[in-house]
N, C-alpha and C positions, 0 to 999 in steps of 0.2 A: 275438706269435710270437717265441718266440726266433731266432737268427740264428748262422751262423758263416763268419768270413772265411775264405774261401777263398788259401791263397798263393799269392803268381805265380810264373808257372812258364812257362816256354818249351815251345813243343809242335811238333811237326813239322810240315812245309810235305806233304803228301801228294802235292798235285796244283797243276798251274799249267795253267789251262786257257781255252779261248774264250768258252767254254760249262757252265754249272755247272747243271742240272734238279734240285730237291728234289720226290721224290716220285714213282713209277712208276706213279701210275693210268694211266687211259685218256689225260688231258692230258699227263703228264711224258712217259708213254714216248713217246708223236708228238710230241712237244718232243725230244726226244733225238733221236731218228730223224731227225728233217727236220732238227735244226741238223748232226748229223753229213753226212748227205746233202747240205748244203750247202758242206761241207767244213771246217767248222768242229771243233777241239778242240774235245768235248765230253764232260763226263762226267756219270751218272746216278746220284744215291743213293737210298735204299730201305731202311724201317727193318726192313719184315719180307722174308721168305725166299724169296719168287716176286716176278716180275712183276706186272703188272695190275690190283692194287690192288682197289675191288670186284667190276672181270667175270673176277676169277680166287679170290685168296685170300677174297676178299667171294660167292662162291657165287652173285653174282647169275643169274638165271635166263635173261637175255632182253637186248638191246638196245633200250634206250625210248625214243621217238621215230627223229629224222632226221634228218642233216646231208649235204646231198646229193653226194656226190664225196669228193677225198680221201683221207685215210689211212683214215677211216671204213670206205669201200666196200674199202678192202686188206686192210684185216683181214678183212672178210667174206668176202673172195673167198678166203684164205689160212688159215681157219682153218674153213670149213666144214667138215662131214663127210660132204658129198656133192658138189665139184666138178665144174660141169658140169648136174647135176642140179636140185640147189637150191642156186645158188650164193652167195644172199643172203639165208639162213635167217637170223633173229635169236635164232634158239636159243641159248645157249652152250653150248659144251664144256669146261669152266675148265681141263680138262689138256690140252687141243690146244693151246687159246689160249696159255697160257703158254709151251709149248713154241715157238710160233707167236712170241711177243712177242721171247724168247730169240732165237733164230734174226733175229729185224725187226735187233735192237741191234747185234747181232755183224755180220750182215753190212754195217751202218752204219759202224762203227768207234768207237762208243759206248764207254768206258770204264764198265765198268758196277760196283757197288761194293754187294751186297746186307747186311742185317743193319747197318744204319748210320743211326743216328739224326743229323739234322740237330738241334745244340744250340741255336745260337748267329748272329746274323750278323758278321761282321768289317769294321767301317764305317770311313768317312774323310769327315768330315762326316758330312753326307748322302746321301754314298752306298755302296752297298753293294759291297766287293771282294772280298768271298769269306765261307765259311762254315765255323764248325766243328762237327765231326763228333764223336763217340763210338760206337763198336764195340767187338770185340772186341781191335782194333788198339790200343786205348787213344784216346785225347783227340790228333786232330788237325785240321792247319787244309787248304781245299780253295780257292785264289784264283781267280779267276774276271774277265773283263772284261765280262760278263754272267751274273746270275743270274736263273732262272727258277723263282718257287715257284710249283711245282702237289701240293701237299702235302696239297690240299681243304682243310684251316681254317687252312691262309696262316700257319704257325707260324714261318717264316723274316722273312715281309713285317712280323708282329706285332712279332720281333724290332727290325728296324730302326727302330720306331718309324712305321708307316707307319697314317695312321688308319681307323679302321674300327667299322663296329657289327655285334652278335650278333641274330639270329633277326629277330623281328619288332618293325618301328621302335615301336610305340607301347611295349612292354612288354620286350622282349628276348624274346618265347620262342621258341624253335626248336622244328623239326620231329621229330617222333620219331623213334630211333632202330629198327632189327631187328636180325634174325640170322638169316639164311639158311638152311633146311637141307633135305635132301632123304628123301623116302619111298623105297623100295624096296617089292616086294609088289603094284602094282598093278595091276590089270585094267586095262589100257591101252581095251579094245574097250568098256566098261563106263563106264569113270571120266568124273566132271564135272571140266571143267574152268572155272573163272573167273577172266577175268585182270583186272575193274576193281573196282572199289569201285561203281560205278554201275551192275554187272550183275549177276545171280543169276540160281537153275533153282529149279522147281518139284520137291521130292523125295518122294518119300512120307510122310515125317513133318514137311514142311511147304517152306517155304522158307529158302532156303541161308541166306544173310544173317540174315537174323531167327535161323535156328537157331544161325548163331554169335554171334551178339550174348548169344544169353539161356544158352549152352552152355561157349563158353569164355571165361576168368579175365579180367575187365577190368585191366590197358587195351587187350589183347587182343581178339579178337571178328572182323575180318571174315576173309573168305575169298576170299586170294589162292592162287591154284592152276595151275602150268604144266607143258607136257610140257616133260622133256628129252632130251637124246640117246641115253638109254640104254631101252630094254627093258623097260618095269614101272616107271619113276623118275619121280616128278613134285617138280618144286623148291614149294616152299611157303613163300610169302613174308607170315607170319602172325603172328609173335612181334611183340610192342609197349613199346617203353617209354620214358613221357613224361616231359618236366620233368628234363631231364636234358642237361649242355653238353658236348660233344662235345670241348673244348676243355682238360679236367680231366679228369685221370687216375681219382679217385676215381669221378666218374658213368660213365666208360667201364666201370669195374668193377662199376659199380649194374646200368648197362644190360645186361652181359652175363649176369647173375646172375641177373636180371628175365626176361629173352629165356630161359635154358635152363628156366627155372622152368616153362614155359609148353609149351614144345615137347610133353610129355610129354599132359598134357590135349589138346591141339591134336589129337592122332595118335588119342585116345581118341575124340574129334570126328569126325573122319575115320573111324573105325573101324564107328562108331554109325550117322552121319547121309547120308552121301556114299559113293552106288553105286561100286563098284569097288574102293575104298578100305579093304574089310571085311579085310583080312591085309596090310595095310600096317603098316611099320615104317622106324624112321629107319636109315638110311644114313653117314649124313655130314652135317656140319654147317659152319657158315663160322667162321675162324680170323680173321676180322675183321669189325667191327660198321659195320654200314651205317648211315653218320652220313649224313645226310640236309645238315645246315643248321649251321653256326655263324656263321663272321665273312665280314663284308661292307664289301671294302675301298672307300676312297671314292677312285677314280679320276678322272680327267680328264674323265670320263663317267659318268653312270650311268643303265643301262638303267632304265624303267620298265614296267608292264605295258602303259599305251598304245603305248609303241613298238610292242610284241611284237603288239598287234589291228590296229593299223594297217599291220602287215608295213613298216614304216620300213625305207627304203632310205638309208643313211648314206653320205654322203661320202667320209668315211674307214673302210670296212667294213671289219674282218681274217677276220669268218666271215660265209658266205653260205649263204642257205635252208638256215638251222637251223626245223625244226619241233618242236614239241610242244606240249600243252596247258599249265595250269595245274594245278599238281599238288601240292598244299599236303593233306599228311597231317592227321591229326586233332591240333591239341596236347593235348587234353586227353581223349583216350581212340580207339578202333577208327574207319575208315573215315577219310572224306574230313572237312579243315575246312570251314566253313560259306565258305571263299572260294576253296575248290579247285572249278575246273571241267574236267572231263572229254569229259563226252557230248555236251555242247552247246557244245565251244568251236568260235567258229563260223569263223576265220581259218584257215584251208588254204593260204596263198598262203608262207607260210615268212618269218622275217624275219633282218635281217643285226646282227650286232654290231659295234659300232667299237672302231676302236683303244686310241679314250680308255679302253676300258672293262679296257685291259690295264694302264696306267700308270698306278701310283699316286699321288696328289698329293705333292708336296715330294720323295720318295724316288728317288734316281738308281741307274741302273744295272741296278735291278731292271724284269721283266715279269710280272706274273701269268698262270695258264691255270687252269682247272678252275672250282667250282663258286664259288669265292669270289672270283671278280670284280668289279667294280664293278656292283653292282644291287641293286634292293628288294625285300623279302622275296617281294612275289609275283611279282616278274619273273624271280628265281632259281628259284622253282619248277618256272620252263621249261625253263631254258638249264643246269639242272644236271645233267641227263639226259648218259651217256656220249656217245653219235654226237657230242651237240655238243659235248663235252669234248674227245673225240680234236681233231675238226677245228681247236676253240680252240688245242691244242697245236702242231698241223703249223704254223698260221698262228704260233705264238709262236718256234718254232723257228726257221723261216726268219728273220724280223723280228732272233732275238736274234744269230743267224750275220751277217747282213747288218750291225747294228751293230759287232759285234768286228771284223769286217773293215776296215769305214771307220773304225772308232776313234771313233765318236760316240757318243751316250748315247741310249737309248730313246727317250724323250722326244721327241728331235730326228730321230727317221729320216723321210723321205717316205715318207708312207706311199700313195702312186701308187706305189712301185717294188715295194714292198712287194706290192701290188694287183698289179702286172706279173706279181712270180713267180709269185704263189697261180697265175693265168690260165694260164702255163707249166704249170705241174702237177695243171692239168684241171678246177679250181674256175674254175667257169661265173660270170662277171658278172653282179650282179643287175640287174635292170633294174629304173629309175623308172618310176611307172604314171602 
């Protein structure tokens, strides 16, 4: 590959802050939120043009799984469309929510900074003091006493040099990507709805499942199907495409190409085979690709899937009664892997994640939050789900406010104090059994 040296060049100090968040999913923005809530300078970057990252510009349908308390339940309570009523729908509405998330940061004190790609991390040693940016502002730098990447593929953490593996340990493969997008048109009183891989209806020209498998475009095929907020709209979470690293620009371009390719037949499927669905048409589509899996950083801890059946009650816990199954997509075409479990996962008791699983080996300064945490490819397939993402965040936020303050390094914080606040702000203690 050729090459070209880049000159050096002096570039602006934009920001000098407590608190530095890459990335505004569901884990950065409750990293923001709570470190600014804790009183810390903090600021939030954001490469695209809303908040919320998949439960807003990512069109997801739903909240999957549970993290029980927290900023999880605040959102829910603050972004429903019926307070009061059903105040803990797990519907989304991507344009409340945003609106909703707006509104969370500002009244925080959040320095919020959208359209800004995180390039670069700015080290001294070992550790990390800041990061630079590119926008439309041009090339500058953002210094930090804490950073926090919840970026989903840890592209700041990579930066620093901090170690990690892709998808699945024996082989690297990751889980496939989609692309979100919603019908219009539908007989709401009529329409099938399916929301697992491990469930289907009986249709008149056969069943659901089987008829997507044999009807629409492989790697394509099963049928995910959800009400949303509106009137006739059901989000459909059914585009697929494998073999591809979330991490490379090019496959994000493969994946999105693959996903629109596919929408079109899918609707035709729907059109044909699934009651209600006979004058459906698309709507809206999602403006970012639901990367499921890439890099998995190797922390002070790493979750396993034993932990997660065991419902392990850690020491040093920063998220409590997180739930969800095992949730491992197909890598190599529609439905579930042959190691994803759904219907029969038999643990309900919810398990906690520890600290270690925030802090990277060797790398100082930095926390991680979201789906690229310290864990193994089936034990992410739990903990990657939003609920526990947010809560991962409110818990990283406080942690990274609480170090700037003391002037100590992640690493080093107690994390009983740490355990103290979460308990102030309503996250129930797990108990050993």
């Amino acid at each position: 590959m050729k090459t070209y040296t880049e000159p050096s060049r002096q570039i602006p100090i934009k920001q000098e802050v407590d608190v530095l968040v890459v990335g505004s999913g569901p884990a950065g923005f409750s990293a923001a939120v709570w470190a600014a809530r804790q009183g810390a300078k903090t600021m939030l970057i954001e490469q695209q043009g809303d908040v919320g990252g998949i439960a807003t510009t990512g069109l997801m349908s739903h909240w999957a799984g549970e993290s029980k308390g927290g900023i999880y339940h605040e959102l829910l309570d603050r972004s429903c469309d019926n307070p009061g009523k059903d105040w803990r729908t797990r519907t989304i509405n991507p344009e409340k929510l945003k609106t909703v998330m707006l509104e969370m940061l500002q009244e925080a004190g959040v320095i919020l900074q959208l359209y800004t790609f995180a390039s670069d991390a700015i080290m001294e040693g070992d550790k990390i003091v800041g990061v630079i940016t590119e926008s439309k502002s041009g090339r500058e730098a953002i210094l930090a006493k804490v950073v926090i990447d919840a970026s989903g593929d840890g592209d700041i953490a990579a930066r620093t040099g901090a170690a990690f593996f892709k998808g699945r340990e024996s082989d690297g493969s990751m889980q496939p990507m989609t692309l979100m997008f919603k019908v219009a048109g539908v007989d709401t009183d009529r329409a099938v709805y399916n929301g697992s891989f491990e469930s289907t209806s009986a249709l008149p020209k056969g069943d659901l499942q089987t008829l997507g498998r044999k009807n629409i475009p492989h790697p394509a095929g099963h049928v995910l199907l959800y009400a949303s907020t509106l009137p006739g709209v059901v989000s459909v979470n059914m585009t697929n495409s494998i073999e591809v690293d979330g991490t490379k620009a090019e496959d994000l371009t493969k994946a999105l190409c693959v996903c629109r390719s596919q929408m079109d037949a899918i609707v035709n499927f729907l059109r044909e085979y699934v009651p209600g669905y006979e004058n459906c048409f698309i709507i809206s589509s999602a403006s970012l690709m639901g990367v499921r899996e890439t890099r998995h950083f190797e922390g002070e801890y790493t979750l396993t899937p034993n932990d997660i059946l065991q419902a392990q009650v850690f020491d040093d816990w920063a998220v409590a009664d997180a739930h969800f199954d095992f949730d491992v997509h197909g890598l190599k075409g529609p439905g579930l892997d042959e190691t994803g479990c759904q219907k029969n996962f038999k643990q309900k008791k919810g398990y906690t994640i520890p600290y270690g699983c925030f802090v990277p080996k060797k790398i100082e300064g930095l926390l991680l939050a979201g789906r690229m945490i310290s864990g193994t490819h089936i034990a992410h397939s739990s903990f990657r789900v939003m609920p526990i993402c947010a809560n991962m965040g409110m818990s990283m936020g406080i942690a990274a406010a609480m170090c700037a303050e003391k002037g100590i390094l992640p690493r080093n914080l107690d994390v009983k104090e740490l355990q103290a606040e979460l308990k102030s702000k309503g996250i129930e203690e797990p108990v050993k059994e």
